[in-house]
Every structure is written in structure tokens, then in C-alpha cells.
N, C-alpha and C positions, 0 to 999 in steps of 0.2 A: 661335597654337596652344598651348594650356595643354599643362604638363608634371604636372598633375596624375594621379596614380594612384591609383583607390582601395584602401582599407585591405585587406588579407590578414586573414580572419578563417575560422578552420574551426569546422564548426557539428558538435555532440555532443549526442547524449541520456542521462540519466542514471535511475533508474529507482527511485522509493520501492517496495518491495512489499512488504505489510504480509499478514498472515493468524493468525487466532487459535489457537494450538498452545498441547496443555498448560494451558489453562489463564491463557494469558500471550498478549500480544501480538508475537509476533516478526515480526522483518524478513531478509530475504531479503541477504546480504553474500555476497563475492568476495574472497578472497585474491588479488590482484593476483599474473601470473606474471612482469612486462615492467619495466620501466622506462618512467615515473618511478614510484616508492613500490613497488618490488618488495617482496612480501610484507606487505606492508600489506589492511588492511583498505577496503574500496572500496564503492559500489552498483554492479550491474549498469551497461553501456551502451558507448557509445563512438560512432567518429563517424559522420558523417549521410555516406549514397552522392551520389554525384549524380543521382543518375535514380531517389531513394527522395524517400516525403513522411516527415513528420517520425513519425505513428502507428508507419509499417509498420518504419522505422529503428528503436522503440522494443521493439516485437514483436522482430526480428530478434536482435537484441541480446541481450536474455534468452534466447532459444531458442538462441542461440550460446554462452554463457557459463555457463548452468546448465541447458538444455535441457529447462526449463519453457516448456512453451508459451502463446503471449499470446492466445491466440482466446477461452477463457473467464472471463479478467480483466476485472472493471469498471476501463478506462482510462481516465484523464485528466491535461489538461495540468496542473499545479501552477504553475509559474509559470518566469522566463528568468533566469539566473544569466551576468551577463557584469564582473564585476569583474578589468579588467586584471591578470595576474598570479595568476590562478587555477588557469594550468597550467603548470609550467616549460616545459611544448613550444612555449609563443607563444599566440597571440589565440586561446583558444575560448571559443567563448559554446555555453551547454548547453543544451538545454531540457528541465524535468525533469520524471519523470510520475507520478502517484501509480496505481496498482495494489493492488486488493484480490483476494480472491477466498476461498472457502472448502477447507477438506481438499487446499492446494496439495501435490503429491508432495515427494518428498525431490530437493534440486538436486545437481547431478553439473558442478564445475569442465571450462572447457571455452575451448579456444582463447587467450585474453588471461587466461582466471581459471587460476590451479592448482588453487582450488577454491571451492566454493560450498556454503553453508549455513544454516541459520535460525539465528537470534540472537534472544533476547530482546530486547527492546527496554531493557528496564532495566541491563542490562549495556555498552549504552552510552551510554545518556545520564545515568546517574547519574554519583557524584562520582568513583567508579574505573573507568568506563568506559572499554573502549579505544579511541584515536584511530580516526579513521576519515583516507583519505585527500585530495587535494585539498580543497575546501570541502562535502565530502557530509555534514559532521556538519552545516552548517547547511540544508542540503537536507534531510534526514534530519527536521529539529526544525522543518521548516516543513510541511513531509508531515504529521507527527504530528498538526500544531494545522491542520493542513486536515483529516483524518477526523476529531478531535475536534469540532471546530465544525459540520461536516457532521452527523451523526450528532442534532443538536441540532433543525435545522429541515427533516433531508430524510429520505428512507427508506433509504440507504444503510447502517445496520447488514444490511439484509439480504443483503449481500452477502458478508457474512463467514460466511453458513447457509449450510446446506445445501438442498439442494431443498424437504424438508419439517422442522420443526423445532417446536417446544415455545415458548410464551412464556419463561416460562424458561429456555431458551437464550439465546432474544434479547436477554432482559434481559443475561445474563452477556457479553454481547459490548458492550454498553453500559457493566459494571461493568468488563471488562478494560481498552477504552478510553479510559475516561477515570480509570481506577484510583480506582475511589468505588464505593460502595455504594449499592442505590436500593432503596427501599420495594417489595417486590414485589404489593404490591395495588395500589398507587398505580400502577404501570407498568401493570401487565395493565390497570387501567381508559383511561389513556391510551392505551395501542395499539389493545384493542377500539373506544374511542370515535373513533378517529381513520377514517374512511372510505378504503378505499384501501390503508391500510397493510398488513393482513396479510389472507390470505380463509381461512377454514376448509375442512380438505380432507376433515373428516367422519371421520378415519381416529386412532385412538387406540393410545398408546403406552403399555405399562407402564413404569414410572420405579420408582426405590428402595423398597424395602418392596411393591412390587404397586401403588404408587398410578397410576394411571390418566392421564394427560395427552392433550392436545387436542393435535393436529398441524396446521398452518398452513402456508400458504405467502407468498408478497409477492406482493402487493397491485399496483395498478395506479398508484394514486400515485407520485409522485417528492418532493413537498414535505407538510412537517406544519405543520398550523396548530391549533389553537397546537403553537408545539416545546415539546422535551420538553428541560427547563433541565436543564444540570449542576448 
């Protein structure tokens, strides 16, 4: 009879949420209330129930900690973060999710958070950025170049609009994330030429000075061919 046991490991979900505010690309942080990294900077999340799958664990989480709710977030997994030594509490492996979504409310700390709120994003990953805790800042920087690269060959900018929206909105959701500037005739002829991507809702906005703008919505696509290069 083997005296083999197997390994003790608790399962965690951690949470990118990203949304265009101001102008700027911010992410969604948590002031840690608890131990370990009390007062520290963190993402959203924590651990998986028993009798939870790994989405609804992801939902619950956010809705606990900042009491944004995950029903109208485009969710997805990002990828498994299990580097021994990741948590001083012992063996968790995370699995972490990327979250978009447009006009997210203001988050309100709650239960594990003291508190919760949007961050530019440039304020932490530039050269004075503040630490984040456990390994989120590399969570954080994998998240980023997942909507970045997304963004290149699939329709997910539109997830960062709102129901109806302007090309030029959308373009600016391109220029926030990938911090670049893009041709704006060049764009409008790529998104109009792209089938699927955006549909005309016939419905016109005035913009600055009176000038008149076309209102769209997304499209039934998911992928763009050709993408649209950084």
C-alpha cells in the first residue's frame, strides 16, 4: 500500500479589468484589508469554493470586493500562474482573467478590499509605478499585451463602447491602448471595409463645432482579416 499523498494546493482567481476612463486606459485595483501585503496594492479575486466553477468564482469575487458586477463584462481566461512561492500562505495556483467592459461604475472596497478603485494604467507600469502585490504586476503586464494583440486581429475594441458609438471613438480606444496614434482615414476605411465589424444604426450625433457624426454599433464578427497592425 503506497503512502503516497497527494500535493495540498488551493486554487485562486485573480482578475485584469481593464476599461477606458478619461481618456486613459485604467485598471480596476484593491487596497488589500488582510494579511499577507496588508495595504498593498492588489487585483481583485481570491479563492475558488468547492462547489463553484472557475467563471462564476471570478464573477463572485469582483462583486465581493468592489461590487461591480460581472454579468456585463466580456470575460476571459488569460492564462495559469502557479510559480511556487507565489503566496506566503502555501501552494496557490491562480487562474487569472481578463475583463473588459465600457462606462464600468465607480468600485466601492468591500470584504478582503478596504478599498477599490480605477488606476491608470501608466501609473503602474511606468518607471515610478507603484508595486502591486504578490506576482499581479506580472499578471497585470500579461493582461495588457493580451488586449493589446487582441485588438489587432479580432473585434474586441468594441467592447470598451458603448452600445452606440462614433468611428472616432473607436479609433480612440485603439489609440488609448496601444498608446499610438492612427491615421484617421486610414482606420475609418479599415473598419468600414471590414464586413462584420461595425453595422450602421442610421442614427447621427452632433460632435464639436455642430459637425455631424455617424453612429454604429458591433458588428457580428469576432475576427478581422486583414488585422489592423500596431
Amino acid at each position: 500500500m503506497s503512502d503516497w499523498e497527494p500535493p495540498i494546493a488551493n486554487i485562486a482567481v485573480d482578475l485584469v479589468v481593464l476599461t477606458v476612463r478619461q481618456d486613459a486606459l485604467h485598471l480596476l485595483v484593491i487596497e488589500r484589508g488582510i494579511e499577507p501585503y496588508r495595504g498593498a496594492l492588489a487585483l481583485p479575486g481570491g479563492f475558488v469554493q468547492e462547489d463553484e466553477d472557475l467563471p462564476d468564482a471570478a464573477r463572485r469575487e469582483l462583486m465581493e470586493e468592489t461590487r461591480i458586477p460581472g454579468a456585463p463584462l466580456h470575460l476571459e481566461q488569460l492564462r495559469t500562474y502557479a510559480e511556487p512561492g507565489r503566496d506566503p500562505r502555501g501552494r496557490v495556483i491562480s487562474v487569472a482573467y481578463l475583463a473588459l467592459a465600457p462606462n464600468l461604475p465607480t468600485p466601492t472596497g468591500d470584504t478582503d478590499a478596504a478599498r477599490a478603485f480605477w488606476m491608470p494604467v501608466s501609473r503602474l507600469t511606468g518607471a515610478t509605478g507603484r508595486p502591486l502585490a504578490f506576482d499581479h504586476a506580472n499578471i497585470v503586464r500579461d493582461g495588457i499585451e493580451r488586449a493589446r494583440s487582441k485588438l489587432e486581429y479580432t473585434t474586441l475594441a468594441t467592447t470598451f463602447c458603448p452600445e452606440r458609438f462614433t468611428i472616432t471613438e473607436l479609433r480612440r480606444v485603439y489609440e488609448v491602448v496601444w498608446g499610438a496614434r492612427l491615421d484617421a482615414r486610414n482606420f475609418q476605411r479599415k473598419v468600414l471595409s471590414t464586413e462584420g465589424f461595425v453595422v450602421p444604426t442610421g442614427e447621427i450625433r452632433r460632435g464639436e463645432a455642430g459637425r455631424p457624426a455617424r453612429l454604429y454599433t458591433r458588428g457580428l464578427a469576432t475576427n478581422l482579416f486583414p488585422p489592423i497592425a500596431r
